[in-house]
N, CA, C and O atoms as a printed pandas DataFrame, in Angstrom:
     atom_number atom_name residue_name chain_id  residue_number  x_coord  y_coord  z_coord
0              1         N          UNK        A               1   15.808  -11.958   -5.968
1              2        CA          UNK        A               1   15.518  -10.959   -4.959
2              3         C          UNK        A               1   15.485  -11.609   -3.574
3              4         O          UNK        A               1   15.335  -12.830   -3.522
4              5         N          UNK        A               2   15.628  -10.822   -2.323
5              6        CA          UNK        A               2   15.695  -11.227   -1.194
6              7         C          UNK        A               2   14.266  -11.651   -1.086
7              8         O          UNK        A               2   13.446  -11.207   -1.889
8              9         N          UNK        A               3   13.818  -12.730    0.138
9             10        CA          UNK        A               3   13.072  -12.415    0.509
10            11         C          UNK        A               3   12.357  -11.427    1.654
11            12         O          UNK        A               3   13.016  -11.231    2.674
12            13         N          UNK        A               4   11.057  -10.801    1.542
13            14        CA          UNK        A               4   10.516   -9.706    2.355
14            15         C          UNK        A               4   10.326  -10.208    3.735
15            16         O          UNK        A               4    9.719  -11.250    3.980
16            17         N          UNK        A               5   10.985   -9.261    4.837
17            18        CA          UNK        A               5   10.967   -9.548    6.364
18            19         C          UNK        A               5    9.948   -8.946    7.025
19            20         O          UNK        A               5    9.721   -8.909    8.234
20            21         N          UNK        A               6    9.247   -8.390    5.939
21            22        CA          UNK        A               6    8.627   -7.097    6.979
22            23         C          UNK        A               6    7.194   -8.018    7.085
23            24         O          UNK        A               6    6.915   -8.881    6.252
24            25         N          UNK        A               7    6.399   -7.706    8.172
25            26        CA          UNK        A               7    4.738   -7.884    8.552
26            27         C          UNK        A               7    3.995   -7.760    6.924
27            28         O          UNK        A               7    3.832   -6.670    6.375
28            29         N          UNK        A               8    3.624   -8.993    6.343
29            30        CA          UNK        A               8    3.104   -9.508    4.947
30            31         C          UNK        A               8    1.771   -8.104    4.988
31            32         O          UNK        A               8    1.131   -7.927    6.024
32            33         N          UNK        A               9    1.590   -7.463    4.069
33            34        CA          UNK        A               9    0.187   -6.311    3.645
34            35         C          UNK        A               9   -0.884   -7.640    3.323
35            36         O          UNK        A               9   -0.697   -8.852    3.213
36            37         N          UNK        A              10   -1.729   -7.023    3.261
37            38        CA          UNK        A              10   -2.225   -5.505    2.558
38            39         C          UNK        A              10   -2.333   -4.870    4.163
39            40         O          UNK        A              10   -2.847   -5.588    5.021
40            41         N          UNK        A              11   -1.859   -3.585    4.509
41            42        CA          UNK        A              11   -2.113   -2.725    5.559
42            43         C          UNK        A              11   -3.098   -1.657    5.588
43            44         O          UNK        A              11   -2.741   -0.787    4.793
44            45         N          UNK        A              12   -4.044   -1.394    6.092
45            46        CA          UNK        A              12   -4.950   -0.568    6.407
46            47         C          UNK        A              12   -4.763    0.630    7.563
47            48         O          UNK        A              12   -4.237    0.386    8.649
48            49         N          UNK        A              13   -5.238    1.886    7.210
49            50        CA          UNK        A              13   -5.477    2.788    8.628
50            51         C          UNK        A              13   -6.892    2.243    9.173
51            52         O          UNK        A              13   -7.873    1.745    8.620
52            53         N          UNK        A              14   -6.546    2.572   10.555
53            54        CA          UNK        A              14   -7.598    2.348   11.259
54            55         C          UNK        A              14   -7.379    3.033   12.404
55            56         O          UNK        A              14   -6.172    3.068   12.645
56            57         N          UNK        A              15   -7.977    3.542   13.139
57            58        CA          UNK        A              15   -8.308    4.385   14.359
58            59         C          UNK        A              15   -8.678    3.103   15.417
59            60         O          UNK        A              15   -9.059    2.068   14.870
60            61         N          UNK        A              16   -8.576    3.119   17.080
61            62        CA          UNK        A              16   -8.172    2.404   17.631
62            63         C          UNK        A              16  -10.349    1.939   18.326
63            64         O          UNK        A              16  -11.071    2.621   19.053
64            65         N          UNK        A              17  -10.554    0.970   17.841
65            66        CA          UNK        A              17  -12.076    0.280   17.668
66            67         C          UNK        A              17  -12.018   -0.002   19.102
67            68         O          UNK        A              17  -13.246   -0.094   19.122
68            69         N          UNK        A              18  -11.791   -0.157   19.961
69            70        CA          UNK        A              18  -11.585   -0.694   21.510
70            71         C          UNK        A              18  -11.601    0.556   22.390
71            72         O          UNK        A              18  -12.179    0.380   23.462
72            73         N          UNK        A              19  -11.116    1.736   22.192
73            74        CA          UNK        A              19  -11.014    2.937   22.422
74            75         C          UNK        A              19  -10.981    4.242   21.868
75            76         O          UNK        A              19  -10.054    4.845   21.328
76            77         N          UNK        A              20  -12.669    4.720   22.197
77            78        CA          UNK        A              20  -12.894    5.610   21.331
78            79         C          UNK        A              20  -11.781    7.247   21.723
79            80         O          UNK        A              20  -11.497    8.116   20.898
80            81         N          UNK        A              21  -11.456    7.220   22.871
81            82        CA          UNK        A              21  -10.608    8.071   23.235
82            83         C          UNK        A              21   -9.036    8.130   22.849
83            84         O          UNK        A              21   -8.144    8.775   23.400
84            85         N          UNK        A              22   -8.980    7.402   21.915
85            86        CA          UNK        A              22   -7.626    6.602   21.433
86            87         C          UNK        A              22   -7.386    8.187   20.181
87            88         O          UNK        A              22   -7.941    8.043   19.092
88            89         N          UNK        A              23   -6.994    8.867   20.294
89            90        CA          UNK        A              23   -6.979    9.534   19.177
90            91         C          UNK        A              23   -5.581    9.208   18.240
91            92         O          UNK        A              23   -4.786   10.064   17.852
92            93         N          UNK        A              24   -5.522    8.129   18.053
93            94        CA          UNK        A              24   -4.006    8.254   17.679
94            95         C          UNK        A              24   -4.373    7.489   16.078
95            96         O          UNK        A              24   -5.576    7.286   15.917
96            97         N          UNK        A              25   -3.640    7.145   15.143
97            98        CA          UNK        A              25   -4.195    6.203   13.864
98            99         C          UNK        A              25   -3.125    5.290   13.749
99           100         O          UNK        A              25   -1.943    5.625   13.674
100          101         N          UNK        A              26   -3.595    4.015   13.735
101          102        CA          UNK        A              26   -2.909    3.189   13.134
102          103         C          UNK        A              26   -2.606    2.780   12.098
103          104         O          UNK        A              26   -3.451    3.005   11.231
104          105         N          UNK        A              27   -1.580    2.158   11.720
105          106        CA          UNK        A              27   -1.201    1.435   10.584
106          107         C          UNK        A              27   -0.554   -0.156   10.593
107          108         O          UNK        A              27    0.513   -0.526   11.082
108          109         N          UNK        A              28   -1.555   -0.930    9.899
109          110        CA          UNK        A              28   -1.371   -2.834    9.701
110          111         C          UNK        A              28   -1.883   -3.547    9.047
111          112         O          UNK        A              28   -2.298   -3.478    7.891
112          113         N          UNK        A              29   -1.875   -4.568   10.054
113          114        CA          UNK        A              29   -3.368   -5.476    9.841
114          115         C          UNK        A              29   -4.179   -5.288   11.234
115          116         O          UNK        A              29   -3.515   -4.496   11.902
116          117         N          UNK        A              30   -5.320   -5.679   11.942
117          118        CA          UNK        A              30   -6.061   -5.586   12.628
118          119         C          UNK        A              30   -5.455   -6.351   13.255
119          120         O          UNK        A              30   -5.250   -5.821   14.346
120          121         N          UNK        A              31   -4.728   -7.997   13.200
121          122        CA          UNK        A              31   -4.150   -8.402   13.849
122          123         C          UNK        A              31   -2.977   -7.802   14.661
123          124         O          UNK        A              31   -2.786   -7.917   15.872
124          125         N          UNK        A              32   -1.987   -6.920   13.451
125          126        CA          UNK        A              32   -0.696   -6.252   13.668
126          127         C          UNK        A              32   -0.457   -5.379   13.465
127          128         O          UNK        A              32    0.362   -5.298   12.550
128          129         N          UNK        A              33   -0.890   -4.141   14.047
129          130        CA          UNK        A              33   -0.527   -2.612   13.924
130          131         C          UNK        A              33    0.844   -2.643   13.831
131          132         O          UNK        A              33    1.438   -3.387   14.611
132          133         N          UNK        A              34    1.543   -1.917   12.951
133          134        CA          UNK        A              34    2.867   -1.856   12.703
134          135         C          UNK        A              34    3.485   -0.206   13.550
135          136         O          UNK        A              34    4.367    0.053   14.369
136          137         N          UNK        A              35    2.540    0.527   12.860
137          138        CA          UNK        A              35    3.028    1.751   13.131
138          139         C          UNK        A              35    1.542    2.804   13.793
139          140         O          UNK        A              35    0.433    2.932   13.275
140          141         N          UNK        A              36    1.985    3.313   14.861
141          142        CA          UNK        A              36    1.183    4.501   15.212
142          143         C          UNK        A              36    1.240    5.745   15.211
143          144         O          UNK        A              36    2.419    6.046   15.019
144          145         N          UNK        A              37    0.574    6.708   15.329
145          146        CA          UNK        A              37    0.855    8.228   15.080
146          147         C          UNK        A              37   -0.354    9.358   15.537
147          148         O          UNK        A              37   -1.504    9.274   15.106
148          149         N          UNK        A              38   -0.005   10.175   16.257
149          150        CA          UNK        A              38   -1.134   10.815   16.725
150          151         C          UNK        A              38   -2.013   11.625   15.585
151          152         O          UNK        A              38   -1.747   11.446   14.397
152          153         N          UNK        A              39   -2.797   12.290   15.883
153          154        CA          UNK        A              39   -3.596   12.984   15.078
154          155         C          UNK        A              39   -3.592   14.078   15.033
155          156         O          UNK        A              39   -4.481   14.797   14.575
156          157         N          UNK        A              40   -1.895   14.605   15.826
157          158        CA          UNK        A              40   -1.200   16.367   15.928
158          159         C          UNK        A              40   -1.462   17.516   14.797
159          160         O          UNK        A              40   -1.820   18.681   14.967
160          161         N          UNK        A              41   -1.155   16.784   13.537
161          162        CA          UNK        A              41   -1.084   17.531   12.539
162          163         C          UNK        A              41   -2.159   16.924   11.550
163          164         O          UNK        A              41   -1.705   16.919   10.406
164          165         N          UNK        A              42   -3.449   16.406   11.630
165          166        CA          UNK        A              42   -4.313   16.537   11.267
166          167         C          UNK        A              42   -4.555   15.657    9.618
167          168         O          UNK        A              42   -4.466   14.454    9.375
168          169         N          UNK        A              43   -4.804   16.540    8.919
169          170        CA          UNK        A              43   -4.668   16.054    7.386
170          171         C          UNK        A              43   -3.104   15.397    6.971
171          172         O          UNK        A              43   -2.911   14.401    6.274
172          173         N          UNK        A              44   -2.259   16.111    7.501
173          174        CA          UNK        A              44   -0.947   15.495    7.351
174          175         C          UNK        A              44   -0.642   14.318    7.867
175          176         O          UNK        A              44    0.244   13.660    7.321
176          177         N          UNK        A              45   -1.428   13.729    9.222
177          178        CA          UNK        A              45   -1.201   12.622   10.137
178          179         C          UNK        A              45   -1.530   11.522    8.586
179          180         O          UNK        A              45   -0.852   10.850    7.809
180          181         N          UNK        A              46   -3.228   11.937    8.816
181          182        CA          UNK        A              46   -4.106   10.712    7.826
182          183         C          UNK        A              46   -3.027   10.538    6.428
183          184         O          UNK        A              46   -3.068    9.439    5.875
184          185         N          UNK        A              47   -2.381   11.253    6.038
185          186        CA          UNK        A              47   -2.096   11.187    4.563
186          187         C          UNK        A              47   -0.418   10.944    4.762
187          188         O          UNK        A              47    0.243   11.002    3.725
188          189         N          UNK        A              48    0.310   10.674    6.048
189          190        CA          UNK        A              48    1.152    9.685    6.319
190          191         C          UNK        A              48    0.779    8.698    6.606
191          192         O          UNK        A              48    1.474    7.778    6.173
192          193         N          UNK        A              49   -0.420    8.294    7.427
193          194        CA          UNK        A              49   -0.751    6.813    7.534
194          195         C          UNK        A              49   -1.004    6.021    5.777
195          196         O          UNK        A              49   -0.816    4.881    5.351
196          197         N          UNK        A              50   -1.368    6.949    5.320
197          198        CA          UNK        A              50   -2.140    6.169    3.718
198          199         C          UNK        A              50   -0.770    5.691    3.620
199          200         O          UNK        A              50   -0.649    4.513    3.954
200          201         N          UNK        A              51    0.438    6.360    3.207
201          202        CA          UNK        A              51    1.513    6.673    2.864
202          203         C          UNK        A              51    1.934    5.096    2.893
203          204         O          UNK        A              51    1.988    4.349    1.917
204          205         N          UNK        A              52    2.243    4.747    4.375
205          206        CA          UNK        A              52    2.444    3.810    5.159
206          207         C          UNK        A              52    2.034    2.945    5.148
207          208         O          UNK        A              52    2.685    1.917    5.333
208          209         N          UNK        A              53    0.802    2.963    4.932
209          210        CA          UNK        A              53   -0.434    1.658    4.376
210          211         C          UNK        A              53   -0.057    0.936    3.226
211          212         O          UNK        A              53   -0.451   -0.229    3.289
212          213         N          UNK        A              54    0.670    1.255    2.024
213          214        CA          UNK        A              54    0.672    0.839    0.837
214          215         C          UNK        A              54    2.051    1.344    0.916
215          216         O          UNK        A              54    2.366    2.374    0.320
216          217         N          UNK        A              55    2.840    0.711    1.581
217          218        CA          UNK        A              55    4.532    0.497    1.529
218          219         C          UNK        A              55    4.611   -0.939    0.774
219          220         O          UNK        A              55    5.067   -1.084   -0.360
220          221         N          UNK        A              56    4.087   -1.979    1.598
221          222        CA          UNK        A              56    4.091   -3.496    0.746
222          223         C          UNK        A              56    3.515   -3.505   -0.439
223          224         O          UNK        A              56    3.965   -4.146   -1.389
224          225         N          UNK        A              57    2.447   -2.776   -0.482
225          226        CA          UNK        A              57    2.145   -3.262   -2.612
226          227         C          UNK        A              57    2.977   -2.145   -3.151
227          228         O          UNK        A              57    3.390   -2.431   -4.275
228          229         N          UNK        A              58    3.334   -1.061   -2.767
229          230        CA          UNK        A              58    4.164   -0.447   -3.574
230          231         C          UNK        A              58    5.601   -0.921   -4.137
231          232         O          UNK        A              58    6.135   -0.770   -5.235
232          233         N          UNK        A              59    6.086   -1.668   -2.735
233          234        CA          UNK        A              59    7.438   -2.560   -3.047
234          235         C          UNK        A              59    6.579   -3.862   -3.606
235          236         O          UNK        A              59    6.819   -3.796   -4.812
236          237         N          UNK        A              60    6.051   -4.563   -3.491
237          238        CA          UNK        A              60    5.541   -5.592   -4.749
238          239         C          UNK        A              60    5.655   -5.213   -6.142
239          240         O          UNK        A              60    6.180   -5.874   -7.038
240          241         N          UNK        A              61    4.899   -3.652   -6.254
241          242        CA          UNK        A              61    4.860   -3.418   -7.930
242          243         C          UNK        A              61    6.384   -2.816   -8.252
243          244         O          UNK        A              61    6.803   -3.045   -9.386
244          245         N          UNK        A              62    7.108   -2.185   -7.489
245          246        CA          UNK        A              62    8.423   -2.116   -7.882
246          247         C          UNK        A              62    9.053   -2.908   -7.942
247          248         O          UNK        A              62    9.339   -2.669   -9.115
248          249         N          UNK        A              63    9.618   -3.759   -7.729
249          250        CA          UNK        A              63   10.001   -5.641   -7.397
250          251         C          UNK        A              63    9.383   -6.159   -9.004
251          252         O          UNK        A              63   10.264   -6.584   -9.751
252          253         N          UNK        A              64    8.419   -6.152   -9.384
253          254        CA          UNK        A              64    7.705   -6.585  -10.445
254          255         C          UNK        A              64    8.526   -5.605  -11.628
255          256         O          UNK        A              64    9.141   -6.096  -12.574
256          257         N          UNK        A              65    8.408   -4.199  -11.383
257          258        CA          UNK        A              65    8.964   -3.590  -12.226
258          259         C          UNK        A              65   10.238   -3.865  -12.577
259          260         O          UNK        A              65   10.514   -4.151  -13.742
260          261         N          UNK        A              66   11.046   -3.816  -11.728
261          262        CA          UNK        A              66   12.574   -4.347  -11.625
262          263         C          UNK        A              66   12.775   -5.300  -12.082
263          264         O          UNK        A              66   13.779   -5.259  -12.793
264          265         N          UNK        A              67   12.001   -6.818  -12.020
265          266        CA          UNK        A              67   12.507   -8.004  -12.683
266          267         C          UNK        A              67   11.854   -7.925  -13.877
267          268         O          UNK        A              67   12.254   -8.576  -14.841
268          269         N          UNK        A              68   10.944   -7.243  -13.936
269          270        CA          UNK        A              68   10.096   -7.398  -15.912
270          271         C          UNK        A              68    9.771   -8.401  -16.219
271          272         O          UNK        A              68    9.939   -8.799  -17.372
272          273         N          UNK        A              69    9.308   -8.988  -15.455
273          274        CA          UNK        A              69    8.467  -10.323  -16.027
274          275         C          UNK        A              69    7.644  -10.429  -16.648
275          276         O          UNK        A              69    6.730   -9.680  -16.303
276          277         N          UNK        A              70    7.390  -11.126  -17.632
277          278        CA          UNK        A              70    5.445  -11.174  -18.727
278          279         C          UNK        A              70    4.797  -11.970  -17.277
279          280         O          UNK        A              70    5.182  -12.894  -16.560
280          281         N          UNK        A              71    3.661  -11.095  -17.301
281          282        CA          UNK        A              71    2.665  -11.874  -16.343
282          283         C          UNK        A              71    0.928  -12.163  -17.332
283          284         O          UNK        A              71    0.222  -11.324  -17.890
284          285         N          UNK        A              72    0.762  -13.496  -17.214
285          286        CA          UNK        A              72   -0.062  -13.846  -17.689
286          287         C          UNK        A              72   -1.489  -13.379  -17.188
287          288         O          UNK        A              72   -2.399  -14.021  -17.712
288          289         N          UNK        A              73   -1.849  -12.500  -16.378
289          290        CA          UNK        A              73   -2.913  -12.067  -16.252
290          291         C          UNK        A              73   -3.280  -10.878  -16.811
291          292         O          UNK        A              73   -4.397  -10.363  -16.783
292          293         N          UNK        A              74   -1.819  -10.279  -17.558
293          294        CA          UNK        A              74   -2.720   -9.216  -18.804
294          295         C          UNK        A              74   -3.194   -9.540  -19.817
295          296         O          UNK        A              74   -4.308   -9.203  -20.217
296          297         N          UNK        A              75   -1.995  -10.613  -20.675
297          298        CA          UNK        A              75   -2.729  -10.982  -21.828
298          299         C          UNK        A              75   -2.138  -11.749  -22.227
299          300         O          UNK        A              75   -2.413  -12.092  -23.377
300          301         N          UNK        A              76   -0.841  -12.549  -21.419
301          302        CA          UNK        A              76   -0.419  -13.577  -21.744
302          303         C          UNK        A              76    1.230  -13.233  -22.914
303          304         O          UNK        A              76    1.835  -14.073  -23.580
304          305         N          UNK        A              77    1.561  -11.610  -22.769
305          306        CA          UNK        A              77    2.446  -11.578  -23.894
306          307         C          UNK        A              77    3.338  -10.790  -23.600
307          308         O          UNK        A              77    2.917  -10.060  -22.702
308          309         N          UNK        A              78    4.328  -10.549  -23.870
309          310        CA          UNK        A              78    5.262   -9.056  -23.222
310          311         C          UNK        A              78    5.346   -8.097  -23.989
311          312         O          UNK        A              78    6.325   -7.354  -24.052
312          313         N          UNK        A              79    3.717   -7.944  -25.065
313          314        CA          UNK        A              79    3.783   -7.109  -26.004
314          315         C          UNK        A              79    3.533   -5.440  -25.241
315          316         O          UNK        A              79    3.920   -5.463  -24.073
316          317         N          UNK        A              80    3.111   -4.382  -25.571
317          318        CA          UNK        A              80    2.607   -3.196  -24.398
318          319         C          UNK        A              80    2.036   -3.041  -23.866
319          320         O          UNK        A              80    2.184   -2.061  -23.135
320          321         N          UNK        A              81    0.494   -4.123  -23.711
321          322        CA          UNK        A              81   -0.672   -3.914  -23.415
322          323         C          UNK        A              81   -0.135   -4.450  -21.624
323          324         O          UNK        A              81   -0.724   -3.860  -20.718
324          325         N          UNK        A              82    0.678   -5.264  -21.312
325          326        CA          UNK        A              82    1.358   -5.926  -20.032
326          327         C          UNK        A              82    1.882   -4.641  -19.400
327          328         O          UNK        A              82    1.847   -4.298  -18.218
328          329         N          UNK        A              83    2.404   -3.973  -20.530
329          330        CA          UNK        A              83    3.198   -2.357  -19.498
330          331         C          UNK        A              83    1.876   -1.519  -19.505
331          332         O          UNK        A              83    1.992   -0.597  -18.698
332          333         N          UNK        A              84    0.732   -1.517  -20.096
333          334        CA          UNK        A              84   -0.522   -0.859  -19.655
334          335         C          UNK        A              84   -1.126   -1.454  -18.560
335          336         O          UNK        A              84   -1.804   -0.713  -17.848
336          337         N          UNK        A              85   -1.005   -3.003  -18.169
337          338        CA          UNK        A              85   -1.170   -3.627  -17.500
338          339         C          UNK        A              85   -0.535   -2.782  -16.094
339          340         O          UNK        A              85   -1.393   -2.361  -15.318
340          341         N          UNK        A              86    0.514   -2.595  -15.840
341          342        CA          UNK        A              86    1.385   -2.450  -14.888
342          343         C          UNK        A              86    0.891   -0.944  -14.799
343          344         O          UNK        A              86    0.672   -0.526  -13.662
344          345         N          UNK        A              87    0.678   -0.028  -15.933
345          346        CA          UNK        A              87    0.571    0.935  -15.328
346          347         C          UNK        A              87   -0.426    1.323  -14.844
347          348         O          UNK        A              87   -0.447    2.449  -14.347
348          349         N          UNK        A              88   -1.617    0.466  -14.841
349          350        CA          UNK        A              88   -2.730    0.698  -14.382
350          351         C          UNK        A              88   -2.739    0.407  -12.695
351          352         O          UNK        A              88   -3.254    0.970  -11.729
352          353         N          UNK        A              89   -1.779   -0.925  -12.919
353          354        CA          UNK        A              89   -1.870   -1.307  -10.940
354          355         C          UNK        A              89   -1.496    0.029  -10.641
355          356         O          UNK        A              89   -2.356    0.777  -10.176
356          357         N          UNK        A              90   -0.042    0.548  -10.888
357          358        CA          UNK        A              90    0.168    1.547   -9.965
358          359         C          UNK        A              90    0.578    3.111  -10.198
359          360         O          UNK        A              90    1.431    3.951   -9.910
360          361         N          UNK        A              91   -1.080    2.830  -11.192
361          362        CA          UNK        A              91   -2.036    4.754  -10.854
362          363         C          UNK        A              91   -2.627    3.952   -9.700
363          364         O          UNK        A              91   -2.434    4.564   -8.650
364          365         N          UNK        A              92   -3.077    3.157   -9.572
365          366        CA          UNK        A              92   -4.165    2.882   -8.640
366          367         C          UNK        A              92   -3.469    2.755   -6.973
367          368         O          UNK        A              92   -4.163    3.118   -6.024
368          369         N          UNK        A              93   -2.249    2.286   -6.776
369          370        CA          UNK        A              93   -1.000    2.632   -5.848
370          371         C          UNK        A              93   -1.133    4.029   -5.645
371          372         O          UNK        A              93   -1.422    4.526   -4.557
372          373         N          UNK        A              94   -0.970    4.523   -6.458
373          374        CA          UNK        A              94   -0.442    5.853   -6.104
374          375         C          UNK        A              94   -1.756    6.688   -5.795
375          376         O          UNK        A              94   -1.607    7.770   -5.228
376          377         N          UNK        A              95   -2.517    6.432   -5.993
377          378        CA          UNK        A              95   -4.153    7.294   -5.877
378          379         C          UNK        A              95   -4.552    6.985   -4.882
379          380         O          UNK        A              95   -5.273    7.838   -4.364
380          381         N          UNK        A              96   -4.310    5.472   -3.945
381          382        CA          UNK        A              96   -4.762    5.127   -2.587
382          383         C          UNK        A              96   -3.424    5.885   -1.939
383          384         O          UNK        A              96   -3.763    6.754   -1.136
384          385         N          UNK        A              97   -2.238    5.779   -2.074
385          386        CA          UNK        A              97   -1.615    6.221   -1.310
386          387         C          UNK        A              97   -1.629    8.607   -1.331
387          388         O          UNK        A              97   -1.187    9.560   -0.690
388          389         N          UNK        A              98   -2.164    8.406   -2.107
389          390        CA          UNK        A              98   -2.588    9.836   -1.998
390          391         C          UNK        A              98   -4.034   10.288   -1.498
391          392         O          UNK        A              98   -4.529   11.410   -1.393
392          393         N          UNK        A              99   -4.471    9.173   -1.261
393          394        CA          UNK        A              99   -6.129    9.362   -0.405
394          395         C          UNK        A              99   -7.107    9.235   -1.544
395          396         O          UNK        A              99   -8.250    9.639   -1.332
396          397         N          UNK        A             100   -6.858    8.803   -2.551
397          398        CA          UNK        A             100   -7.536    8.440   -3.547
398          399         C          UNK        A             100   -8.557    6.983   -3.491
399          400         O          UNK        A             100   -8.311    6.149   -2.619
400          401         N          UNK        A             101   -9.338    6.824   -4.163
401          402        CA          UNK        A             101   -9.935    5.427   -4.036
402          403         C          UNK        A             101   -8.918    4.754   -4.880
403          404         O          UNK        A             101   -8.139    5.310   -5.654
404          405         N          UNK        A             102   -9.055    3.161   -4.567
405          406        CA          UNK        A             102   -8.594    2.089   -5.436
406          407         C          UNK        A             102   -9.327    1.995   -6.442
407          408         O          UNK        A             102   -9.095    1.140   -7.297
């Protein structure tokens, strides 16, 4: 696989801490806001930022999916319990990126 060009995750929303009049939401690291977006459309804004937030682990666990590797932190085997493994990371992907907890 190539390697990834983009600003390394984990990315977080965050609203702008320096300016409370900032109504806009970000998306990064605290160091590196990648992407901004106002707060026009409300519930829809926040739940594109999540979206956006979990672009890098989502392409991590697809990347993972794609090459199928046994990874030794499920159980050491490429028996099913490794694809329960996997599917557990990403319900948990998909539940933060839907405004869900991790």
């Amino acid at each position: 696989m190539n390697e990834a060009k983009h600003t390394p995750g984990k990315w977080t929303v965050m609203q702008n801490p320096g300016d409370p009049s900032d109504k806009r939401i970000y998306v990064g690291t605290v160091q590196k806001p990648i992407a901004n977006m106002c707060e026009l459309y409300g519930d829809e804004s926040h739940a594109n930022a999540r979206l956006i937030s979990c672009a890098p682990e989502l392409l991590e666990a697809l990347d993972e999916l794609v090459t199928a590797e046994c990874h030794a932190e499920c159980n050491g085997s490429c028996e099913p319990a490794v694809t329960q493994c996997w599917l557990w990371k990403y319900k948990q992907l998909i539940a933060r990126a839907k405004g869900g907890t991790e």
